[in-house]
C-alpha positions in Angstrom: -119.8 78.0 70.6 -121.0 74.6 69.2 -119.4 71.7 69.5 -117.1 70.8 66.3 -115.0 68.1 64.4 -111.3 68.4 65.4 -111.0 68.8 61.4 -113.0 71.9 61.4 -111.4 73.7 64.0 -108.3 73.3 62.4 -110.1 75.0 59.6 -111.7 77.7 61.3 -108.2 78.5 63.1 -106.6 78.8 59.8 -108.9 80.9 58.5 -109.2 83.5 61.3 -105.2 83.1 61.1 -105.1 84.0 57.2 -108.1 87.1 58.3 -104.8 88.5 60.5 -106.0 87.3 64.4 -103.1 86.8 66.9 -102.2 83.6 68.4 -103.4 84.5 71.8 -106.8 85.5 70.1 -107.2 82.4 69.1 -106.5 80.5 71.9 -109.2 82.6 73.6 -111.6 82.1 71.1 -111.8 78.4 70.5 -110.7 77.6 73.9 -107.6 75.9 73.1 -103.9 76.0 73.6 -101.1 77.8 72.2 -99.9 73.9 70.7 -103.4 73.7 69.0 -103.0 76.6 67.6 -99.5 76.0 66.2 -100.6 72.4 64.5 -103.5 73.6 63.0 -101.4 76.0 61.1 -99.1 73.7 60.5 -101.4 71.2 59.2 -104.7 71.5 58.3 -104.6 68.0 58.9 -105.2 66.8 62.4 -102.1 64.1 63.3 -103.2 60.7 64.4 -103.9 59.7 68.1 -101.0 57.1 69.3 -102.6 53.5 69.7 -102.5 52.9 73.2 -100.2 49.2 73.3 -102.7 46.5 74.4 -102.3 45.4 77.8 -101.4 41.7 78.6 -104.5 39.4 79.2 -104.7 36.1 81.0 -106.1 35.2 77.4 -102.8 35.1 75.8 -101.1 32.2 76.4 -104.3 31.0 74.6 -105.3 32.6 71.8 -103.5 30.7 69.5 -105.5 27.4 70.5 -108.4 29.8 70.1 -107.5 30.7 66.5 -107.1 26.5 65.5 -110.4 25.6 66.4 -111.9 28.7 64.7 -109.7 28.1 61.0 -110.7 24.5 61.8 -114.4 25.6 61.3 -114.0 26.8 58.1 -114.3 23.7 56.4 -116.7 22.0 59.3 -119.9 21.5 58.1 -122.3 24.7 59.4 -123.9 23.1 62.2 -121.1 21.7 63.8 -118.9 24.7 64.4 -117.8 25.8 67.2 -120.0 28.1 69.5 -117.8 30.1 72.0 -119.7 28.0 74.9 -118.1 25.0 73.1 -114.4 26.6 72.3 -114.5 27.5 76.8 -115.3 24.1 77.5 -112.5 22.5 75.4 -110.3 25.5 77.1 -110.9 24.1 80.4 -111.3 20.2 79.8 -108.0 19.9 77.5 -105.9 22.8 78.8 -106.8 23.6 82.3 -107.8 27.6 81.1 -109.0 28.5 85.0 -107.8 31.5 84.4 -109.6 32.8 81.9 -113.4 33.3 82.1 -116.5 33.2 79.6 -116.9 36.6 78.8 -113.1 37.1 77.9 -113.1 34.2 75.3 -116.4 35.4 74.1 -114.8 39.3 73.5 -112.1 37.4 71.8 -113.9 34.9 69.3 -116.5 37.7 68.1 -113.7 39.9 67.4 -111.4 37.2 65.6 -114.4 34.7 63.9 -114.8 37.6 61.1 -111.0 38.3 60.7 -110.3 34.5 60.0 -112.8 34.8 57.4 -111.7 37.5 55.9 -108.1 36.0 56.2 -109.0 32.7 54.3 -110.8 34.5 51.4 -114.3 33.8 52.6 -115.7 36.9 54.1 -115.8 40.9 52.6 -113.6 43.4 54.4 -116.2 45.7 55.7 -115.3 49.8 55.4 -117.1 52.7 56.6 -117.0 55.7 54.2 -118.1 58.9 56.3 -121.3 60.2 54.7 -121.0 64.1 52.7 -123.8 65.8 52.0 -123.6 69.4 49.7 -126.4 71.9 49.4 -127.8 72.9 46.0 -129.0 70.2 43.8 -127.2 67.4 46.0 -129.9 68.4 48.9 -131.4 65.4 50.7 -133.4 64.6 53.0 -134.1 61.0 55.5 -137.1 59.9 57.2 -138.0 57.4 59.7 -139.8 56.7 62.8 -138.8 56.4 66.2 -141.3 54.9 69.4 -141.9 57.5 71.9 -143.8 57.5 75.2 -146.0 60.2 77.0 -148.6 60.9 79.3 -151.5 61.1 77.6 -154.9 62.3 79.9 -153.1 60.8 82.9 -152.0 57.7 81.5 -148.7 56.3 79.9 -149.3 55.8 76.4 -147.0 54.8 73.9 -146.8 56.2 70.0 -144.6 56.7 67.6 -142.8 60.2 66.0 -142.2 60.9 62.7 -139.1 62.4 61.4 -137.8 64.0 58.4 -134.4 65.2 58.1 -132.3 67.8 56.0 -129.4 65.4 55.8 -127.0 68.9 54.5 -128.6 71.7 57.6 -130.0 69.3 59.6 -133.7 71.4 59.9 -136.2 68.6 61.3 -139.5 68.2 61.1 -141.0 66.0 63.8 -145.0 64.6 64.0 -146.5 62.4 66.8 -148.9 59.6 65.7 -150.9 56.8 67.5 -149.1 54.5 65.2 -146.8 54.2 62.0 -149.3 53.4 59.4 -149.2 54.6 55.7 -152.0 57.4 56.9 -149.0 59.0 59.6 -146.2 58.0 57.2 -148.4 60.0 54.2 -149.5 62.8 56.9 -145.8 62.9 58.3 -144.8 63.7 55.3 -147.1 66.5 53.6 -146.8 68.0 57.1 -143.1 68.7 57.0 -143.5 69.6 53.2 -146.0 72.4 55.0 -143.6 73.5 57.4 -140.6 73.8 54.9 -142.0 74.8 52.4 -141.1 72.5 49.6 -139.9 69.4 48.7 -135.9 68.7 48.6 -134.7 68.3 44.8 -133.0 65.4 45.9 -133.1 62.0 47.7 -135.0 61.1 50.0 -133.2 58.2 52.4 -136.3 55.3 53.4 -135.9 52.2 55.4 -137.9 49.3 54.0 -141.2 50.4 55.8 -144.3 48.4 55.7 -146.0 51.5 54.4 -144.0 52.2 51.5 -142.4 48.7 50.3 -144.4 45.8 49.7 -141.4 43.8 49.0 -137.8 43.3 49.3 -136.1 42.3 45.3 -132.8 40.2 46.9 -129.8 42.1 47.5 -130.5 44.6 45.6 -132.4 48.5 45.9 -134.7 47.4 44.1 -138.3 47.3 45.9 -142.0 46.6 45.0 -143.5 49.2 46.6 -147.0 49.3 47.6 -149.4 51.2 45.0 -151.0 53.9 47.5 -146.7 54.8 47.9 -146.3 54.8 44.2 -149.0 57.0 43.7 -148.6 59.6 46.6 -144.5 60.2 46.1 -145.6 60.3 42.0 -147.6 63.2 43.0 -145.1 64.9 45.7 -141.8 64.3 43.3 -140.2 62.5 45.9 -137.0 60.6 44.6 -136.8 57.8 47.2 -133.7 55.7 47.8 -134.2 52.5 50.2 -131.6 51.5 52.7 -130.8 48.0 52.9 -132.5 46.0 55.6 -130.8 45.8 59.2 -128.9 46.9 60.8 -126.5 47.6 57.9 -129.1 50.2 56.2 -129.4 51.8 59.8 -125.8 54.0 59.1 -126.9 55.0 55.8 -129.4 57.3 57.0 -127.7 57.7 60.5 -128.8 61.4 60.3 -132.3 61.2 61.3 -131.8 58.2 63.9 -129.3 60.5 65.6 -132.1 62.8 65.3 -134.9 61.1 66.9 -132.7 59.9 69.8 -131.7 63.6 70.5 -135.1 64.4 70.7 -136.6 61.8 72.8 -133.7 62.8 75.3 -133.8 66.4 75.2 -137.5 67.3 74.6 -139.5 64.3 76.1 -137.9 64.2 79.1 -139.6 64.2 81.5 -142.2 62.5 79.7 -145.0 65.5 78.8 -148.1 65.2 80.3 -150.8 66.6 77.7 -155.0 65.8 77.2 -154.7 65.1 73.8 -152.5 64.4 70.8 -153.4 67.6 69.3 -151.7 69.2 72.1 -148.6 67.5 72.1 -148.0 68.3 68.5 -148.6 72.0 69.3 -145.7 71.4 71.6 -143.4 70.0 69.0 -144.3 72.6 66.2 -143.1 75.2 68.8 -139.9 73.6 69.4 -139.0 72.8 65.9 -140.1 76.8 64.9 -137.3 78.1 68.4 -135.0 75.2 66.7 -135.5 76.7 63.2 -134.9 80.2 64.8 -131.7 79.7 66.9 -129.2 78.1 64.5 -126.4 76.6 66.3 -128.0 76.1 69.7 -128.5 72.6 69.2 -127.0 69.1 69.0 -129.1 68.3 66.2 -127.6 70.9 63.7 -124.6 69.3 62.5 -124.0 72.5 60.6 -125.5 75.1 62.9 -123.3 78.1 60.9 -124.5 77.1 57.4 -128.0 78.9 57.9 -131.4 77.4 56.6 -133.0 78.5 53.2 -129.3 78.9 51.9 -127.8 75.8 52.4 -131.2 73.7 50.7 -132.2 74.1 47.0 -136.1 73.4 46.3 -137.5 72.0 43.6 -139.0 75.5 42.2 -136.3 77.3 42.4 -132.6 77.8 43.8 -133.5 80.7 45.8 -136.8 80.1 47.7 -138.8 77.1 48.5 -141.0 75.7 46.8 -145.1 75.8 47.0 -146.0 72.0 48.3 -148.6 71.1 45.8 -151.6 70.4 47.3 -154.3 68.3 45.2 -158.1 69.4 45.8 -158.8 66.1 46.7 -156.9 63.0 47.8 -158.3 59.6 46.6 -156.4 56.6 48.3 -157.0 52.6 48.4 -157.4 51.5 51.8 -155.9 48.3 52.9 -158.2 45.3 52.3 -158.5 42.9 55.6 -159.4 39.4 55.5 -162.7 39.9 56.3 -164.7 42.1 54.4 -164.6 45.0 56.8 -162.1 47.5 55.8 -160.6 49.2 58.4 -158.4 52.9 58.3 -156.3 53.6 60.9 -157.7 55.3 64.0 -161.1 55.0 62.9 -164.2 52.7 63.1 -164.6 49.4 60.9 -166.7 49.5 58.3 -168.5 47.4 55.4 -167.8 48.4 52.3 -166.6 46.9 48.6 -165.0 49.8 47.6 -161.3 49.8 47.5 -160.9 53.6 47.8 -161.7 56.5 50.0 -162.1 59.8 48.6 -162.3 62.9 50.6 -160.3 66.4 51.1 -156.6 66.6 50.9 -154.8 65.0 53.8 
């Protein structure tokens, strides 16, 4: 059975409860006991786990002395703070802190700088909101690239994998490139279009990758994005929506970073030993087609019960995927160099003024 939220097994046990299964039955089929059983239909709200009481610390007696010198640095000028090398060394000179070593105080003042802050006025309370996605017209979708690593013609070659992600069913495309420039990003893309059928209706989640965004507008979503982007999601109907930059933007499309972690650990390990590229993304096509076939046998469907073509609405129609459009030909700039050679990515230099390269569809 896959794994689930404590949530929805409360759920499901109320629900095979109202259908008219016996306690015992249940407790068989989900594996728990008869006090599961009883608060899930109780509740269908899981309790709270007990905080564990903190034990004492050799810090203690200290961390008041701590908490001085860091509300002292609030109005400090910014380069004479106090680093956490600085508050140990005044813990040892001026109160004979033995005791206690570096890595303890460190714990403490990355924990309690930010709560200060935020205690004196000066800093944002920061709040994770768990991510919902519904199928139908809310249907997204998140892409991104992960570095992977295999054996390629007897040596150890490293590349990168292309991912896009059903952020509702969790269906995954995956694509192996010898880099992650805007021809993989553009191929990546048109290839899981292929393999799904269609494009989602809605969003698609980006990170602020050289290939699609020229430039970062402040604090804001806003992006200049470079023209061959502009001009290849124009044609696709892509809706794109751009994470902010580090590590921050990294939880908003936690979906397909999950995903590409989950695959590097369970499908390219050991590392694969193939001749060519070609090969290797044989490889993957199978394993995304037995993934696509066996619902609920893997850690990357969050939602292995909720099918496939049900749970995602296409841009054609509710009820099938759509047809990927597919233009007879495919004219795209290239990237000028400084030099006057211009130079396309896995492919020879060459001299030429012209600022496009026109030949069949990708």
């Amino acid at each position: 059975m896959p794994r689930m939220s404590k949530i929805e097994l409360y759920a499901a046990i109320r629900r095979d409860s109202r259908a008219g299964m016996a306690s015992r039955a249940l407790q068989h089929k989900y594996g728990v006991g008869f006090r599961t059983v009883q608060k899930a239909l109780a509740s269908a709200w899981p309790t709270p786990r007990k905080k564990l009481q903190s034990r004492p610390s050799r810090l203690d007696r200290y961390k008041s002395l701590i908490d001085q010198m860091l509300r002292a640095d609030l109005d400090a000028p910014r380069k004479q703070r106090h680093t956490t090398k600085r508050i140990f060394d005044r813990l040892l000179s001026e109160h004979d802190a033995v005791e206690v070593s570096y890595q303890m105080v460190r714990a403490y003042v990355a924990q309690r700088r930010p709560e200060i802050r935020i205690e004196a006025g000066l800093g944002p309370v920061e709040a994770f909101i768990t991510q919902s996605h519904r199928p139908g017209v809310e249907a997204e979708a998140e892409v991104d690239f992960g570095d992977v690593t295999i054996r390629l013609a007897g040596e150890l070659v490293r590349c990168v994998m292309f991912s896009l992600r059903l952020s509702y069913s969790g269906k995954a495309v995956h694509r192996v490139f010898a880099s992650g420039g805007q021809e993989a990003f553009f191929e990546g893309h048109i290839h899981a279009f292929r393999v799904l059928g269609g494009v989602p209706i809605g969003k698609i989640r980006y990170d602020n990758l050289k290939a699609a965004v020229a430039r970062v507008l402040g604090f804001s979503r806003a992006r200049v994005e470079t023209p061959c982007w502009t001009a290849f999601r124009e044609h696709y109907g892509i809706e794109p929506f751009y994470c902010r930059p580090g590590k921050q933007g990294a939880h908003e499309k936690g979906g397909v970073e999950g995903d590409i972690g989950w695959f590097r650990r369970n499908r390219l390990v050991p590392i694969p030993e193939v001749a060519t590229p070609a090969e290797l993304n044989t490889l993957i096509d199978a394993w995304d087609e037995a993934e696509r076939k066996s619902p609920g046998t893997s850690a990357s469907w969050p939602r292995p019960a909720c099918g496939w073509n049900s749970t995602t609405t296409w841009r054609s129609s509710s009820a099938s995927p759509a047809r990927c459009p597919e233009p007879p030909r495919w004219t795209r700039p290239v990237r000028q160099a400084s030099s006057p050679l211009c130079t396309t990515s896995g492919g020879p230099q060459h001299a030429s003024p012209m600022a496009t390269v026109t030949g069949p569809g990708p």
